[in-house]
MIGU-925032 format. One record per residue: x, y, z of N, C-alpha, C in turn; residue in three letters. Coordinates in nm, 2 decimals, always signed. Example, Ala and Ser with C-alpha at 12.3 -4.5 7.8 and 13.67 -1.06 7.14 Angstrom:
REM MIGU-925032
[atom [+1.32,-0.57,+0.78],[+1.23,-0.45,+0.78],[+1.32,-0.33,+0.78],'ALA']
[atom [+1.28,-0.22,+0.71],[+1.37,-0.11,+0.71],[+1.29,+0.00,+0.79],'SER']
***
This chain:
REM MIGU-925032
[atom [+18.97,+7.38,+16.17],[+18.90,+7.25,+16.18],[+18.94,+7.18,+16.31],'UNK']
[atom [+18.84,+7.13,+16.36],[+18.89,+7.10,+16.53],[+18.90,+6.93,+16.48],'UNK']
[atom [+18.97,+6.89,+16.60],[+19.00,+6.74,+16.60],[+18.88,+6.64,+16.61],'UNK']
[atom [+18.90,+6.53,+16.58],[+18.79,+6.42,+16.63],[+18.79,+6.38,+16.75],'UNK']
[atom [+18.73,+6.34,+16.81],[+18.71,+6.29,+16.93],[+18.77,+6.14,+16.91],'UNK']
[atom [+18.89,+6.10,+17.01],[+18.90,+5.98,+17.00],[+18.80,+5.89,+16.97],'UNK']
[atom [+18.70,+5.83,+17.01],[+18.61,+5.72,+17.00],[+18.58,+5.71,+16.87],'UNK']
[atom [+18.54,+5.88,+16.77],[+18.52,+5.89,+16.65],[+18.63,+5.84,+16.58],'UNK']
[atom [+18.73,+5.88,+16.61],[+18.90,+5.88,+16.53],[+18.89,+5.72,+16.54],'UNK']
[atom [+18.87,+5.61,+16.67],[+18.90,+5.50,+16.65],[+18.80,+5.40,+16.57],'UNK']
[atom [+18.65,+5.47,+16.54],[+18.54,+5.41,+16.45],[+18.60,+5.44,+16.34],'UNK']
[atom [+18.65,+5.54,+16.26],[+18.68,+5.53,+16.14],[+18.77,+5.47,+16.09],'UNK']
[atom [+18.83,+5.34,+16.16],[+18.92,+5.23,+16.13],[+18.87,+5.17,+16.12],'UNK']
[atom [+18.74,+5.15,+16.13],[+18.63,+5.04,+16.13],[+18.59,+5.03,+16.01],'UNK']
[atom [+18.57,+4.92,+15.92],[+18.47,+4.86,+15.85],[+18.38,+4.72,+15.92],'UNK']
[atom [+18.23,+4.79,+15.95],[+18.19,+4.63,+16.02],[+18.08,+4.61,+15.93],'UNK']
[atom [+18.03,+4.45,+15.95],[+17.95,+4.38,+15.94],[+17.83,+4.35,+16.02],'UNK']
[atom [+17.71,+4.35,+15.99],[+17.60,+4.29,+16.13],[+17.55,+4.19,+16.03],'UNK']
[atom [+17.46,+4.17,+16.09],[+17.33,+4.04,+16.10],[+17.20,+4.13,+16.09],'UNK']
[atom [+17.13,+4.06,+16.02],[+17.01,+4.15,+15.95],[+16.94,+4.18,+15.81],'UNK']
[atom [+16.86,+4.22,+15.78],[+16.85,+4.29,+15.60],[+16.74,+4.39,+15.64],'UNK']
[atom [+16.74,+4.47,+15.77],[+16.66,+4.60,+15.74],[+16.77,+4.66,+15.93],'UNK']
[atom [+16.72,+4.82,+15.92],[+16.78,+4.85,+16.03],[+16.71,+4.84,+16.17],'UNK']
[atom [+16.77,+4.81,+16.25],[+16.68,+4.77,+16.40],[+16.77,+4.90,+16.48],'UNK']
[atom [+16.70,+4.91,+16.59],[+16.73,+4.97,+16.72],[+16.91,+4.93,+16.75],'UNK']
[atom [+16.91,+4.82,+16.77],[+17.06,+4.76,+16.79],[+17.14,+4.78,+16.68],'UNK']
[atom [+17.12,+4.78,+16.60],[+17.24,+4.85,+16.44],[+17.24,+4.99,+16.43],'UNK']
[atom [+17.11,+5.07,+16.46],[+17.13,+5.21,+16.42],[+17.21,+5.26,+16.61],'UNK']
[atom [+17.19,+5.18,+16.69],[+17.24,+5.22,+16.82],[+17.43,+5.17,+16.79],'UNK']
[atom [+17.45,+5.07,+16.75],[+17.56,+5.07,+16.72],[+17.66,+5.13,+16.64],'UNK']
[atom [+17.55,+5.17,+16.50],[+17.65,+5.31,+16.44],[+17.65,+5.43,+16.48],'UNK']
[atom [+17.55,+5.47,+16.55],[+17.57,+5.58,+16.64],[+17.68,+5.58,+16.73],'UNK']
[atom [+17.72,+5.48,+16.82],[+17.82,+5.50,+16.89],[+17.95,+5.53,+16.82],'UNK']
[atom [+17.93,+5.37,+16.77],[+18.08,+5.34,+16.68],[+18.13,+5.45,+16.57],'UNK']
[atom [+18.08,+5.49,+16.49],[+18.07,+5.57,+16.37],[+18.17,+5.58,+16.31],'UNK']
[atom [+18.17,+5.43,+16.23],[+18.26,+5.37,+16.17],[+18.29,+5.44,+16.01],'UNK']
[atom [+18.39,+5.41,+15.95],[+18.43,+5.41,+15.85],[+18.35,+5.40,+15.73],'UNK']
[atom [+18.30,+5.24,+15.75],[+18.20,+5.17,+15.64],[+18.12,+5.06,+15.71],'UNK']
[atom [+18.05,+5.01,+15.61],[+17.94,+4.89,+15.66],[+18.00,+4.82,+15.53],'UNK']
[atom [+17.99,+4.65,+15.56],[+17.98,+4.55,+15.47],[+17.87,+4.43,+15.49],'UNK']
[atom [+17.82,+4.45,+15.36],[+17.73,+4.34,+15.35],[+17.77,+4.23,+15.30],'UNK']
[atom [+17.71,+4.13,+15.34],[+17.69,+3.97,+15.30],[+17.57,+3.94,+15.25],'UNK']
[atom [+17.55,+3.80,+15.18],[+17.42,+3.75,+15.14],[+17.33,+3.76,+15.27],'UNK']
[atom [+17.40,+3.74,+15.38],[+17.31,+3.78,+15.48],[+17.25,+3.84,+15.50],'UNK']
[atom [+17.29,+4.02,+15.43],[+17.18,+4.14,+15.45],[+17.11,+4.15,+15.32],'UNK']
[atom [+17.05,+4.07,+15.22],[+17.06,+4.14,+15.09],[+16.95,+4.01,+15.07],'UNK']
[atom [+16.83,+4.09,+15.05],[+16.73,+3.99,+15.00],[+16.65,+4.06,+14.82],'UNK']
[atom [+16.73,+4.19,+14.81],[+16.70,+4.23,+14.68],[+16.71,+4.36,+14.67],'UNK']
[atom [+16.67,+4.43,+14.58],[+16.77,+4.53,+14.53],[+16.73,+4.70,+14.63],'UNK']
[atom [+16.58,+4.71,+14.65],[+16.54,+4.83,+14.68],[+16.56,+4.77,+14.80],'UNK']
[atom [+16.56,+4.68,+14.89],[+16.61,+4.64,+15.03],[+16.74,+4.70,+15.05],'UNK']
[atom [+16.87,+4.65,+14.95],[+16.97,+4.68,+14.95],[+17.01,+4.84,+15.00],'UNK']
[atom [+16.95,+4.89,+14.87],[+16.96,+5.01,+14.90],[+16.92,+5.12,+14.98],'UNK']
[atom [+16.78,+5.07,+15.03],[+16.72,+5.12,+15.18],[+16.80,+5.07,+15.28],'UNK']
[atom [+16.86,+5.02,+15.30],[+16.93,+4.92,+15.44],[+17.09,+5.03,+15.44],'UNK']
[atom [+17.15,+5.06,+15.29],[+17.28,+5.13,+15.31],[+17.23,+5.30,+15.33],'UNK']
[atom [+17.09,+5.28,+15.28],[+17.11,+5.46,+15.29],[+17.07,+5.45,+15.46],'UNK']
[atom [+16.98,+5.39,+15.48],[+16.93,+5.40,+15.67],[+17.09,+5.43,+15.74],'UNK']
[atom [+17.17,+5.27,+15.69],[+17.33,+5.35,+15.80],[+17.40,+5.44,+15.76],'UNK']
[atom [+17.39,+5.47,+15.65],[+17.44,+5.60,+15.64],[+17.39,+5.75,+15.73],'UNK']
[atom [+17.27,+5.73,+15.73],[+17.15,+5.85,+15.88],[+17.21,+5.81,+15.98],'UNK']
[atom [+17.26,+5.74,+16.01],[+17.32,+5.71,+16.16],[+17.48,+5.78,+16.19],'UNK']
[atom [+17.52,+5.78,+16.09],[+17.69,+5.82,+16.06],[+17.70,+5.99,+16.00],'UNK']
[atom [+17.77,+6.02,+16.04],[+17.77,+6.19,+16.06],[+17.89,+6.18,+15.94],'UNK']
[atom [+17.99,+6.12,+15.89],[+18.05,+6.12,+15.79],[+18.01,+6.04,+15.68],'UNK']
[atom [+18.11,+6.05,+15.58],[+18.01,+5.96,+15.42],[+18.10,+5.83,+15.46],'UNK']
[atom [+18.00,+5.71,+15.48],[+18.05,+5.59,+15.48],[+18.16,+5.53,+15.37],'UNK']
[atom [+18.18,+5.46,+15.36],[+18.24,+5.37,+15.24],[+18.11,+5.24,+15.27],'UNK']
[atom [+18.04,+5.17,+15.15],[+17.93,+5.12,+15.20],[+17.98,+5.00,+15.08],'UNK']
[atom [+18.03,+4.88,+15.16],[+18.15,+4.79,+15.09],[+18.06,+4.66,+15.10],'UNK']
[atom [+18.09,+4.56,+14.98],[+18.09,+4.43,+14.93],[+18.17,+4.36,+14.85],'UNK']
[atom [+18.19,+4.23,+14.86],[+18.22,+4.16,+14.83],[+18.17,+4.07,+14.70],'UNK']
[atom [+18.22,+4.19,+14.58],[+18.10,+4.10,+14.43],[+18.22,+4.08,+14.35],'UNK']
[atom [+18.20,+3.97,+14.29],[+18.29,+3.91,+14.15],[+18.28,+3.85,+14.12],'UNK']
[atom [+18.09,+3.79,+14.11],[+18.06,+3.70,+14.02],[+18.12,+3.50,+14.07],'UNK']
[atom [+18.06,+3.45,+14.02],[+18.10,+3.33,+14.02],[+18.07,+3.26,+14.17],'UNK']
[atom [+18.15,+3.19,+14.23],[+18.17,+3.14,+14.37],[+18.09,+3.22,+14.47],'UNK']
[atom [+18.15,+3.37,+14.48],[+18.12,+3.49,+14.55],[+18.03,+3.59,+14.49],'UNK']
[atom [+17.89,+3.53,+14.53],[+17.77,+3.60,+14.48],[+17.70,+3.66,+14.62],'UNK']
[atom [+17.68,+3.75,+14.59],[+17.63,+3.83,+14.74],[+17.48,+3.83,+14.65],'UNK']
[atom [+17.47,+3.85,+14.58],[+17.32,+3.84,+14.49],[+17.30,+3.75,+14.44],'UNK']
[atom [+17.27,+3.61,+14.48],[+17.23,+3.54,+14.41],[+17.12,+3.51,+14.30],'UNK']
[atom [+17.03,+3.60,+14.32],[+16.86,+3.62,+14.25],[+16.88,+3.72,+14.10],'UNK']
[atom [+17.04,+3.78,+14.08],[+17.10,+3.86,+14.01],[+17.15,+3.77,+13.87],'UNK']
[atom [+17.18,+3.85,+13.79],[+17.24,+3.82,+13.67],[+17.37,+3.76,+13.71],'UNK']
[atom [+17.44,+3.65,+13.67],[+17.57,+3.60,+13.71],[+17.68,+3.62,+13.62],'UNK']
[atom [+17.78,+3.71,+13.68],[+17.87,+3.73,+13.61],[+17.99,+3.67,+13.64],'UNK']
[atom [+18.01,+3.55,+13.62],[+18.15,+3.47,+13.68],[+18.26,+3.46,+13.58],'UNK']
[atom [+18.35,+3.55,+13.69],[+18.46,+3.55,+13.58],[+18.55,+3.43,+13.52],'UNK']
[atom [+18.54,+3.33,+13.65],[+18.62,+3.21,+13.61],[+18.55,+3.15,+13.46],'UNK']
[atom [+18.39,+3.16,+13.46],[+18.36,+3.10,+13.30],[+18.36,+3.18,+13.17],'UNK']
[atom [+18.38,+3.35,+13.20],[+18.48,+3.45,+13.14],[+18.53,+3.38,+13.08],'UNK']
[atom [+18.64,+3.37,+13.18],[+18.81,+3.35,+13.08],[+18.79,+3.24,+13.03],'UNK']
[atom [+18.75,+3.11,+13.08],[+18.73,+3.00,+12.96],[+18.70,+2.98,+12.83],'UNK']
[atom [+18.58,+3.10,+12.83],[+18.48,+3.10,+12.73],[+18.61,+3.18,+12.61],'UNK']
[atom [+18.70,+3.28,+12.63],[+18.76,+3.38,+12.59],[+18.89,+3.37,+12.52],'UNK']
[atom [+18.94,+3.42,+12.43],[+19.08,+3.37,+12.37],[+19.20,+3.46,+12.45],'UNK']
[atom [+19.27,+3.45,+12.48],[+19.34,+3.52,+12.58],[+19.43,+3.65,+12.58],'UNK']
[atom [+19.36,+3.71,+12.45],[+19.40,+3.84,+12.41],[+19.30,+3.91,+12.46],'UNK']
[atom [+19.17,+3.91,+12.54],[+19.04,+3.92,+12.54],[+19.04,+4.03,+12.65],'UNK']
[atom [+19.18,+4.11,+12.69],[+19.18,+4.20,+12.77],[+19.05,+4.29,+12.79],'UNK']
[atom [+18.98,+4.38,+12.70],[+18.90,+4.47,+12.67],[+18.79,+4.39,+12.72],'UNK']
[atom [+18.77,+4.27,+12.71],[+18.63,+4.21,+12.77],[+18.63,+4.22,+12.93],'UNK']
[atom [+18.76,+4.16,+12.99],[+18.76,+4.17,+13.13],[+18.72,+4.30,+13.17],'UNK']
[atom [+18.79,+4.43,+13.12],[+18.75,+4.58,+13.15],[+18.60,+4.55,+13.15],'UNK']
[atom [+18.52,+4.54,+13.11],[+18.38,+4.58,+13.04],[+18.31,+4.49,+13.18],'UNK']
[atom [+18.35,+4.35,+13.19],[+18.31,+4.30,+13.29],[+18.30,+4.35,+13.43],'UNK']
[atom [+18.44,+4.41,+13.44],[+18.49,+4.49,+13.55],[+18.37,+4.61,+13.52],'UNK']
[atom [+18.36,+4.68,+13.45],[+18.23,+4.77,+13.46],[+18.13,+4.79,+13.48],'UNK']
[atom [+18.07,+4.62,+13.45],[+17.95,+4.60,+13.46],[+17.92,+4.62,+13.61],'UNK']
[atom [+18.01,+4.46,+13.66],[+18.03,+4.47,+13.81],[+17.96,+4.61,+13.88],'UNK']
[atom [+18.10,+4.66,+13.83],[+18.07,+4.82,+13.91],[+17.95,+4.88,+13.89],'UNK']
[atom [+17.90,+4.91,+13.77],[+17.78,+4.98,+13.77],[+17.65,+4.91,+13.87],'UNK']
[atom [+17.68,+4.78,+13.85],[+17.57,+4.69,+13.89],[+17.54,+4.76,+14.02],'UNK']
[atom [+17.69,+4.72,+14.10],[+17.73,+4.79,+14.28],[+17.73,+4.97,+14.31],'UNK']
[atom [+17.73,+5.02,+14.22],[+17.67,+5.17,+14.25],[+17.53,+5.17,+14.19],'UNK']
[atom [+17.43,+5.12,+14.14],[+17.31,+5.10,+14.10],[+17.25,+5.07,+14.27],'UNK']
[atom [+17.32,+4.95,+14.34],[+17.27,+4.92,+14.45],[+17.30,+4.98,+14.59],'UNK']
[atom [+17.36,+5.10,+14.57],[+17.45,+5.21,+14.66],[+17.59,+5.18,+14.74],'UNK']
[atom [+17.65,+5.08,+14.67],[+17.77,+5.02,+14.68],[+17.86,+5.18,+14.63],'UNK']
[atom [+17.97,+5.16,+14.76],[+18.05,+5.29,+14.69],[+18.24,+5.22,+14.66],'UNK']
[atom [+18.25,+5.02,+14.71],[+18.34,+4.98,+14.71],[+18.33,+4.87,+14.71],'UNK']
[atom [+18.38,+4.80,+14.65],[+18.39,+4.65,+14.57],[+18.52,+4.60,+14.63],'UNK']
[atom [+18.51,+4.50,+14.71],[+18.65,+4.41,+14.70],[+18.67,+4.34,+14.64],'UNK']
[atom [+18.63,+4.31,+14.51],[+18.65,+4.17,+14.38],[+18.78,+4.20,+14.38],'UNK']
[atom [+18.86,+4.11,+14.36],[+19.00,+4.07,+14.29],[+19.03,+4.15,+14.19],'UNK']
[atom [+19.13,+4.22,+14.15],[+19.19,+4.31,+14.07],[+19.28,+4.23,+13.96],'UNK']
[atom [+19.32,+4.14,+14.03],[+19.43,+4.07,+13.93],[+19.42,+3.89,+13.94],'UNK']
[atom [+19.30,+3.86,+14.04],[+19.31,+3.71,+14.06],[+19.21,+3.69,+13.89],'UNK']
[atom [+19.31,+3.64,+13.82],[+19.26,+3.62,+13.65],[+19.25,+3.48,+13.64],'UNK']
[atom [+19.41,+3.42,+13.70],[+19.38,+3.29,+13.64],[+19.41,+3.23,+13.51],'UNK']
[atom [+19.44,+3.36,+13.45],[+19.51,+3.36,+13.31],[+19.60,+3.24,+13.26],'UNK']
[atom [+19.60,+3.24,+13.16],[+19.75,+3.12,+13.11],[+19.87,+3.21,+13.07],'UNK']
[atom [+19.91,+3.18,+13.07],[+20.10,+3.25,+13.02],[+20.07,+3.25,+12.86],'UNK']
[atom [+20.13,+3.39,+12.81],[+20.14,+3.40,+12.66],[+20.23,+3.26,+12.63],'UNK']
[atom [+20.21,+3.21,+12.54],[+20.30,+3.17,+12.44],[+20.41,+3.23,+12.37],'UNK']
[atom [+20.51,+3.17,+12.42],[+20.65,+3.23,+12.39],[+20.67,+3.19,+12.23],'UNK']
[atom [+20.70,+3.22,+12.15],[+20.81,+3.20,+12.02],[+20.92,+3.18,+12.04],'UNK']
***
């Protein structure tokens, strides 16, 4: 297996962002050169679901490796879908008695499913920002 070519070696440190919600000349010319790691969307790029997913599969045709094709979903505050079902975890745990572990998982699932339904292959939601209260000691 032969080496990468620097320029390649130094795009795959790359996760970027553009401006947009379909592919232009100037994005598919920029992943071509760059041929980065991943793409991340914002509400910026994301006007609904089969857009979504045409816009990640297009930069993926531009990239000769399998992207990581990343967002930022977890519900609540941080809605990249706003026109979506809201799953905020901050009114979760309110709603919830605090043994309610098994609901958080399921949420966490949904999440996910929701983001590979839309060709998301990486979620940066919070893993542990819960927010929780402290057991009650005895």
């Amino acid at each position: 297996m032969s080496p990468l070519p620097i320029a390649k070696n130094i795009g795959q440190l790359l996760i970027i962002g553009f401006d947009g919600t379909e592919m232009s000349p100037r994005l598919a010319s920029l992943l071509t050169r760059i041929q980065p790691a991943g793409v991340i969307l914002f509400a910026r790029n994301i006007t609904g679901a089969e857009q979504t997913h045409r816009l990640l599969r297009d930069c993926q045709k531009h990239v000769t490796t399998p992207l990581f094709t990343c967002v930022d979903l977890e519900g609540g505050t941080v809605d990249r879908f706003p026109q979506s079902a809201r799953t905020d975890s901050v009114a979760l745990q309110k709603s919830l008695p605090p043994d309610a572990a098994n609901l958080y998982r399921k949420h966490g699932r949904i999440i996910g499913t929701n983001c590979r339904a839309l060709g998301f292959n990486v979620d940066f939601a919070p893993a542990l920002d819960l927010a929780l209260k402290p057991p009650v000691q005895s």
